[in-house]
MMTF fields as JSON, N, C-alpha, C and O atoms, coordinates in Angstrom:
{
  "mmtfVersion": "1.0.0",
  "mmtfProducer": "UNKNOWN",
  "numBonds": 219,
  "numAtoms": 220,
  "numGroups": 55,
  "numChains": 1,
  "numModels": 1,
  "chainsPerModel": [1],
  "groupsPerChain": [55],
  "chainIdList": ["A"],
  "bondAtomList": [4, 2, 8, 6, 12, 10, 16, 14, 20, 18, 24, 22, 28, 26, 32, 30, 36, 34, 40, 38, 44, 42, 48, 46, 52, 50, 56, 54, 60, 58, 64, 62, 68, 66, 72, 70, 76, 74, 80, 78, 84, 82, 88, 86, 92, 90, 96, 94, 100, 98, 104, 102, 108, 106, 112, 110, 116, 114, 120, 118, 124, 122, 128, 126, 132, 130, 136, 134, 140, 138, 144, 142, 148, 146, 152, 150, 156, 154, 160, 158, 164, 162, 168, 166, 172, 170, 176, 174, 180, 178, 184, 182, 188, 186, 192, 190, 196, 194, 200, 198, 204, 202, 208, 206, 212, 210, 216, 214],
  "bondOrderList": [1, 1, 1, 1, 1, 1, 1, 1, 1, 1, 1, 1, 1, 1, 1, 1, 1, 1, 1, 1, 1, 1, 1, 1, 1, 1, 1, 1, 1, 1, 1, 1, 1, 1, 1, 1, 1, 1, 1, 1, 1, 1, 1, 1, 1, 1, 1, 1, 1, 1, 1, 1, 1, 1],
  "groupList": [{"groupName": "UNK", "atomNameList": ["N", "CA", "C", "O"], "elementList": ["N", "C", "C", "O"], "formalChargeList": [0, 0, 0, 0], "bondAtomList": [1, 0, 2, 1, 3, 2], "bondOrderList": [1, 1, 2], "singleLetterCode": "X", "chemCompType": "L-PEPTIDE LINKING"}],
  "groupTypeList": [0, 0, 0, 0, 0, 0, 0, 0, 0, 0, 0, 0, 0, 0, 0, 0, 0, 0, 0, 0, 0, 0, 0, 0, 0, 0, 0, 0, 0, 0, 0, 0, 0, 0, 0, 0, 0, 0, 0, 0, 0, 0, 0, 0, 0, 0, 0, 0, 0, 0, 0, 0, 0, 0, 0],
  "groupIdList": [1, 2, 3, 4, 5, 6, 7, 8, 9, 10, 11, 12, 13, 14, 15, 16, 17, 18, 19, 20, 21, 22, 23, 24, 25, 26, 27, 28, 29, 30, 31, 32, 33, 34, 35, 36, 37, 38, 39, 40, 41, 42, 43, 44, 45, 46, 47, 48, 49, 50, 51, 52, 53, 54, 55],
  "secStructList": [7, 3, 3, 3, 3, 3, 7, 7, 7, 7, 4, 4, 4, 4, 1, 1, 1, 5, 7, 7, 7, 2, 2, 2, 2, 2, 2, 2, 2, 2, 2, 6, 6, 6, 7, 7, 7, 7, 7, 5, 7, 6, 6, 7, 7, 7, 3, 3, 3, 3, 3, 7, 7, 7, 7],
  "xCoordList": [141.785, 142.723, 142.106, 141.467, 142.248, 141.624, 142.524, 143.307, 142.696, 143.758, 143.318, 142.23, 144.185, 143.441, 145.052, 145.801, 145.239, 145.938, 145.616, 144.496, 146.968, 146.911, 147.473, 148.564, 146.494, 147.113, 146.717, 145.751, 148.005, 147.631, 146.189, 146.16, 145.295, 143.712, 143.228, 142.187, 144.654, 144.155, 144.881, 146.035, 144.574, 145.627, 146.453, 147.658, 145.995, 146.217, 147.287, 148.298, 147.51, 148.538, 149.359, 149.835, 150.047, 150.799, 151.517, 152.479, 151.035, 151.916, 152.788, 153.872, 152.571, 153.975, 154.329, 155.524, 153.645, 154.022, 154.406, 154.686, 154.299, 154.665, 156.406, 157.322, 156.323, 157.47, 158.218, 158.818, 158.104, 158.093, 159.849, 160.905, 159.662, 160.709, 160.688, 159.759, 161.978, 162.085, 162.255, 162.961, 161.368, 161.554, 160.081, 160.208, 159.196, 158.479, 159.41, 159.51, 159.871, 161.484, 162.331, 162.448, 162.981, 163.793, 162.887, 163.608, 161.778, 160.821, 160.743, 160.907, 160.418, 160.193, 161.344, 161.229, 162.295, 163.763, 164.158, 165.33, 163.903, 164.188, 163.313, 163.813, 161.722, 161.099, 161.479, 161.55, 161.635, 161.282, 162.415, 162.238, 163.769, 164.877, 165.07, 165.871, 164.139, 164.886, 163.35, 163.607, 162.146, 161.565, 161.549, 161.891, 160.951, 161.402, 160.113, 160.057, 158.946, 157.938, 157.325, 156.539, 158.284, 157.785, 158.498, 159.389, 157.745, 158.106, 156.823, 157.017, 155.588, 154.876, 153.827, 153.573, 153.239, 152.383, 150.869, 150.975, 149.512, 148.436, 148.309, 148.509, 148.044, 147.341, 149.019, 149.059, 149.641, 150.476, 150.514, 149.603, 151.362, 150.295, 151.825, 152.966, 150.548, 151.675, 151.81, 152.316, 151.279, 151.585, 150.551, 149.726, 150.161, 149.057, 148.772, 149.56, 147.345, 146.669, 146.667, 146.588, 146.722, 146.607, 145.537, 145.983, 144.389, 143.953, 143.564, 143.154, 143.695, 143.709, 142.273, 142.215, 141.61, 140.7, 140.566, 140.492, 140.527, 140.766, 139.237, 138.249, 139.133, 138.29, 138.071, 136.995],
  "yCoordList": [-13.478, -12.766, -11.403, -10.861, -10.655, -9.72, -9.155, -9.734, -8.057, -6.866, -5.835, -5.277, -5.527, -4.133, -2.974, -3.4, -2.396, -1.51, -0.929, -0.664, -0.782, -0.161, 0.863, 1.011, 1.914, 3.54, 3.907, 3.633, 4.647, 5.401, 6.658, 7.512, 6.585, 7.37, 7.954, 8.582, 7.452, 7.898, 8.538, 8.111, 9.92, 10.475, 9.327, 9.446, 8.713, 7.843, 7.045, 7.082, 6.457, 5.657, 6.674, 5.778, 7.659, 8.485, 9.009, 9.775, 8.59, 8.571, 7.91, 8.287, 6.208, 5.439, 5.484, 5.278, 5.674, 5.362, 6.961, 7.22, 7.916, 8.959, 9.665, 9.052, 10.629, 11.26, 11.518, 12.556, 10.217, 10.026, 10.455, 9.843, 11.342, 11.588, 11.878, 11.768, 12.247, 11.807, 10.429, 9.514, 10.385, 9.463, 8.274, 7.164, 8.261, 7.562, 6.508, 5.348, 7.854, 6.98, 5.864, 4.725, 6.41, 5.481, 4.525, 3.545, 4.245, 2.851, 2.278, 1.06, 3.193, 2.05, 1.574, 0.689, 2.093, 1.333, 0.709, 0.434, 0.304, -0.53, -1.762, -2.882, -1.506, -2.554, -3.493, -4.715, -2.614, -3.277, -2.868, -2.435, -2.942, -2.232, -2.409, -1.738, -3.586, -4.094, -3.109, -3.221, -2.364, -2.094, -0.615, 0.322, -0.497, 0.806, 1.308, 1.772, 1.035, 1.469, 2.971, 2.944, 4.38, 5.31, 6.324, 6.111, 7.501, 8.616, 8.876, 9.656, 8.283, 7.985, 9.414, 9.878, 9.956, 11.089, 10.496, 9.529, 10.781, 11.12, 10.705, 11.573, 9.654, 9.343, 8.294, 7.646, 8.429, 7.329, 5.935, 5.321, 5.204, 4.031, 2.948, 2.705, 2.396, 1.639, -0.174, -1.019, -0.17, -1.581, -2.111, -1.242, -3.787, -4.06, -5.879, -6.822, -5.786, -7.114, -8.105, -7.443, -8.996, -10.079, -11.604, -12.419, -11.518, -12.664, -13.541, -12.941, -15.04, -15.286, -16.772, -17.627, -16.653, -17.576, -18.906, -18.708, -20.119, -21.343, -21.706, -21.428, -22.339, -23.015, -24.662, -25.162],
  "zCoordList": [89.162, 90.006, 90.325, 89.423, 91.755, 92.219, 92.604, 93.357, 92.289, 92.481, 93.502, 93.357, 94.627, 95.393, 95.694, 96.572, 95.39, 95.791, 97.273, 97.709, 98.006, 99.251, 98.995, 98.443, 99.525, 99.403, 101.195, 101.906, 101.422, 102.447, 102.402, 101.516, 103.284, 102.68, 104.172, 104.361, 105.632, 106.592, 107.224, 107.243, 108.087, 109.094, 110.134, 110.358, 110.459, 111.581, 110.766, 111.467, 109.815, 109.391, 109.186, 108.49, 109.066, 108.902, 110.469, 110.402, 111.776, 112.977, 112.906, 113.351, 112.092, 112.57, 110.808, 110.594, 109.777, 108.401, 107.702, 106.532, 108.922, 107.548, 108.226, 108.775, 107.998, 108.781, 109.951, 110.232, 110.769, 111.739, 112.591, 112.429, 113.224, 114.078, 115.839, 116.639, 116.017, 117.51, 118.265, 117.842, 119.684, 120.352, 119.492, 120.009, 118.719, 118.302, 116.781, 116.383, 116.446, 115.032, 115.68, 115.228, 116.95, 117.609, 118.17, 118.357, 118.532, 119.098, 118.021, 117.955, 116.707, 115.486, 114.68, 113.832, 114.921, 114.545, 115.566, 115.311, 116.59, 117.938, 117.801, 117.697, 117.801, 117.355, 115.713, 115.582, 114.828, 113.502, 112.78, 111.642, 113.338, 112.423, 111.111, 110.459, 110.504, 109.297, 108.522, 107.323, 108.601, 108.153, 107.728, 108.45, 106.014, 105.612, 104.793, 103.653, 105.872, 105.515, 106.702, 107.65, 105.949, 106.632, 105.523, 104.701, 105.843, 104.779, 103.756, 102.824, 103.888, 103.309, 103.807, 104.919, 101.903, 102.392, 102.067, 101.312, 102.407, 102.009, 100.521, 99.671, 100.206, 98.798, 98.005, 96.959, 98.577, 98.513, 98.263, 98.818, 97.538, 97.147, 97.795, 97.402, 99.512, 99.848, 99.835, 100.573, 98.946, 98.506, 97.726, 97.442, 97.045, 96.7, 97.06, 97.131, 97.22, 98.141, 96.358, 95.323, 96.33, 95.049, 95.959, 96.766, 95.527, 95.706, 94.394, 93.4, 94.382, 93.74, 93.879, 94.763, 93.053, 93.597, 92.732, 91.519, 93.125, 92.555, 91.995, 92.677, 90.716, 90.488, 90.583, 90.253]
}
């Protein structure tokens, strides 16, 4: 089993994943209402990858 942690590590993911307000908040609650992946700072740890490899 191979473990990778996803951390936020880039400016650019932080337009639609960090503090996002205004008219860019309302497109991404229009597009993806049910999603609550934003608020997120710099070194943040936003999720993790699990592969698992068969023998």
């Amino acid at each position: 089993m191979f473990y990778k942690p996803i951390v936020i590590n880039n400016e650019a993911c932080l337009k639609c994943h960090g503090n996002v307000e205004g008219d860019l908040a309302k497109a991404i609650t229009a597009a993806y209402p049910e999603d609550k992946a934003t608020g997120y700072k710099m070194g943040d740890l936003r999720g993790m990858i699990a592969i698992e490899i068969a023998r």
